[in-house]
C-alpha positions as CSV (number, residue, x, y, z in Angstrom):
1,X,-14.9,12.5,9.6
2,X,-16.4,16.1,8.8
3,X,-13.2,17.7,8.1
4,X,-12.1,18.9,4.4
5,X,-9.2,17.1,2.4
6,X,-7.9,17.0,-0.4
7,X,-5.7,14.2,-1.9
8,X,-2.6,15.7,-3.0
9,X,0.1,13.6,-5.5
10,X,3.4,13.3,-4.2
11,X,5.3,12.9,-7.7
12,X,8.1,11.4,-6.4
13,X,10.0,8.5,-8.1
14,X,9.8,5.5,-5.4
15,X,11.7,3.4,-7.1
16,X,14.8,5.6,-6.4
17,X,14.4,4.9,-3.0
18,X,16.0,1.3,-1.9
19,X,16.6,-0.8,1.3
20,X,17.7,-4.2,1.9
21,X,15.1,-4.3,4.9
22,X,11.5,-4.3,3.2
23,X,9.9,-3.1,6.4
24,X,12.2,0.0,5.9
25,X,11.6,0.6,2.7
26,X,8.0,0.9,2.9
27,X,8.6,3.2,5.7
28,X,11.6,5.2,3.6
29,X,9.1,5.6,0.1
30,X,6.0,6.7,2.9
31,X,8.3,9.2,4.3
32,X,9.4,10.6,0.9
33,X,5.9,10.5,0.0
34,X,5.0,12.7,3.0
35,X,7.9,15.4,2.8
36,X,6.9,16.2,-0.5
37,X,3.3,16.6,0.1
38,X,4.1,18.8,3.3
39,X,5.7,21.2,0.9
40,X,2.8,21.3,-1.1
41,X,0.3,21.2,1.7
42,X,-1.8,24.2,3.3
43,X,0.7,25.1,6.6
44,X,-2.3,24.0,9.0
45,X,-3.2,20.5,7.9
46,X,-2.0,17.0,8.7
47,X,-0.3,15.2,5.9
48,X,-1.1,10.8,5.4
49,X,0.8,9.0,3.4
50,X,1.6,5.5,2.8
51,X,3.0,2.5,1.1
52,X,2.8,-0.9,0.7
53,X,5.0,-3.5,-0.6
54,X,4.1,-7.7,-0.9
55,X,6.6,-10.0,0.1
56,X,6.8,-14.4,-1.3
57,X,8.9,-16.1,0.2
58,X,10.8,-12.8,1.6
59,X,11.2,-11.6,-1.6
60,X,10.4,-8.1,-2.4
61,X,7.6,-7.0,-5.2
62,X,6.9,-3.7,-5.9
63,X,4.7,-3.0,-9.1
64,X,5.1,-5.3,-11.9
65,X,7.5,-3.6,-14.5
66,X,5.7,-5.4,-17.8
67,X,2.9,-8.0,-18.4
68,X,5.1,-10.6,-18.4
69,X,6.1,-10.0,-14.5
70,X,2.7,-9.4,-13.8
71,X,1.4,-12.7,-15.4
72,X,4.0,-14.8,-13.6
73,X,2.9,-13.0,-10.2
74,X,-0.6,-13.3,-10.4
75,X,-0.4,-16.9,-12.1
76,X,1.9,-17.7,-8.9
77,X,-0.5,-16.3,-6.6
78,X,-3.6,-17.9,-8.1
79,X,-1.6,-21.1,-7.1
80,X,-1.9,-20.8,-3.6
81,X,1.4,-18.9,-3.1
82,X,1.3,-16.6,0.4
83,X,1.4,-12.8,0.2
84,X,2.8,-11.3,2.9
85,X,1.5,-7.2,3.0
86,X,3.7,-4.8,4.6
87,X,1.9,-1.0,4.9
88,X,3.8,1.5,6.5
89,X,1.8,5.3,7.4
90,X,3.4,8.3,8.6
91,X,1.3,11.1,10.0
92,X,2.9,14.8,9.7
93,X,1.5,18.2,11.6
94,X,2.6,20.8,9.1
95,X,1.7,23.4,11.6
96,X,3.8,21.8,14.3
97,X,6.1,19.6,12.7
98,X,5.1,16.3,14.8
99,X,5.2,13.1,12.8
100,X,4.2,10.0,13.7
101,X,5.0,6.5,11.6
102,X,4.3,3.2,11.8
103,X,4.0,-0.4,10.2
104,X,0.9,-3.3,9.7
105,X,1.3,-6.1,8.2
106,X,-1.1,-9.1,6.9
107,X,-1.2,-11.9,4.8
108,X,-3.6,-13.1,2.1
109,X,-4.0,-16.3,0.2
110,X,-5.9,-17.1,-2.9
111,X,-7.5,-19.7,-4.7
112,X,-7.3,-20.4,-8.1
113,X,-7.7,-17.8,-10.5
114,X,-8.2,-18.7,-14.5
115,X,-6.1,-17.2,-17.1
116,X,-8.5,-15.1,-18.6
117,X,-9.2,-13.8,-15.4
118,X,-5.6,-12.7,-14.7
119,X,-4.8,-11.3,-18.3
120,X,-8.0,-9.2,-18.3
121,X,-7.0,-7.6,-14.8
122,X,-3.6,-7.2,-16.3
123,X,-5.1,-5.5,-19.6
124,X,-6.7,-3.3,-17.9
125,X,-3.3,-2.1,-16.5
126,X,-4.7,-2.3,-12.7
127,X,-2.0,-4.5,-11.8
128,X,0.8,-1.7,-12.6
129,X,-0.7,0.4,-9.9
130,X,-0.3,-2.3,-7.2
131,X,2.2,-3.7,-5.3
132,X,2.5,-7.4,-6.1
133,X,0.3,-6.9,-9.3
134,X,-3.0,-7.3,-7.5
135,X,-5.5,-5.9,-5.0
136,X,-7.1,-7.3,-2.4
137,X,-10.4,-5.6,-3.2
138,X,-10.0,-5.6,-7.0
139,X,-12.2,-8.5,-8.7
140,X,-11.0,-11.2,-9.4
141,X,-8.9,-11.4,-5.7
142,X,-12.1,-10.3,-4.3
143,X,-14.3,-12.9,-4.9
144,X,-11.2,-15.5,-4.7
145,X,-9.8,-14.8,-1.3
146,X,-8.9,-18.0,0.5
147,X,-7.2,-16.6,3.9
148,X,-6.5,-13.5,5.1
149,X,-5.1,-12.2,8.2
150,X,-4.4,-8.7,9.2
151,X,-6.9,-5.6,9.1
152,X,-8.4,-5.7,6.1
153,X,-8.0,-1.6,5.4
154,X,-4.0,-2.5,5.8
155,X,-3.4,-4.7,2.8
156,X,-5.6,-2.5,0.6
157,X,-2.5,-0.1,1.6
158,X,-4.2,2.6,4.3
159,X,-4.3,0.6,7.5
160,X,-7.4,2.8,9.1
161,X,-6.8,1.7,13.1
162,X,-3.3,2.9,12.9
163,X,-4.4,6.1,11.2
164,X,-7.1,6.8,13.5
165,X,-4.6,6.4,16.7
166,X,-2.3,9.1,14.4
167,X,-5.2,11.3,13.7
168,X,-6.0,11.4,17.6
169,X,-2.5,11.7,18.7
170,X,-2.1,14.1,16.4
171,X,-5.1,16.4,17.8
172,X,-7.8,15.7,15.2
173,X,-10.8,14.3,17.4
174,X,-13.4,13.4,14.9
């Protein structure tokens, strides 16, 4: 976009941060994320942050807490099971204090995936860095997407439409 940034960690602990209402959870965690960053950020930028959470069969999943829970995911998801994405965004101006925040969601579907395939994605401890134990753009989900709907940026976890209309909102015009 031919500005500078910088990616800056938020070091907050989201799992401290609960809701019954998974849409409003992603949005609480993307908020902390953001407030934390502002106070490390220069006092003239704009501030993105995000987080994304998968939902089966409404049920939450965060990041798998051991490679048990992340074999039983991924082995359930290789079986055709659903995955409902939820990404939340929130915008700040540190200079003027605007935010801006919002929600995508999509939906993915895989085909099968062998066992080797899942226990060497989980040994390489990717799928503690991802909501629902996988990514969409990670190999092997790549390669064995069967469905998906929803912007494709948004269940990676940075929904890019959305964050363009914040960035122009916002006053950055390219």
């Amino acid at each position: 976009m031919g500005h500078d940034f910088k990616v800056i960690s938020p070091d907050i602990d989201e799992k401290s941060i609960r809701d019954s209402d998974p849409r409003q959870l992603t949005l609480k965690v993307a908020n902390a994320k953001a407030d934390a960053v502002v106070k490390k950020a220069d006092k003239n930028s704009l501030v993105i942050a995000s987080d994304s959470i998968v939902l089966v069969n409404n049920i939450l999943r965060e990041k798998p807490e051991d490679k048990e829970q992340a074999y039983e995911w991924l082995k359930e998801l290789s079986e055709g099971a659903p995955q409902t994405i939820v990404t939340s965004l929130v915008v700040v101006n540190t200079k003027t204090g605007e935010r801006l925040q919002g929600i995508e969601e999509g939906a993915i579907t895989f085909g099968p995936i062998s066992d080797n395939e899942i226990w060497e994605f989980i040994n390489s401890k990717q799928a503690f860095n991802h909501a629902g134990g996988f990514g969409v753009q990670k190999e092997p989900f790549l390669s064995h997407t069967k469905e998906s709907i929803g912007e494709r940026e948004a269940l990676i976890g940075l929904p890019k439409k959305l964050t363009q209309d914040f960035l122009l909102r916002l006053g950055l015009n390219g």
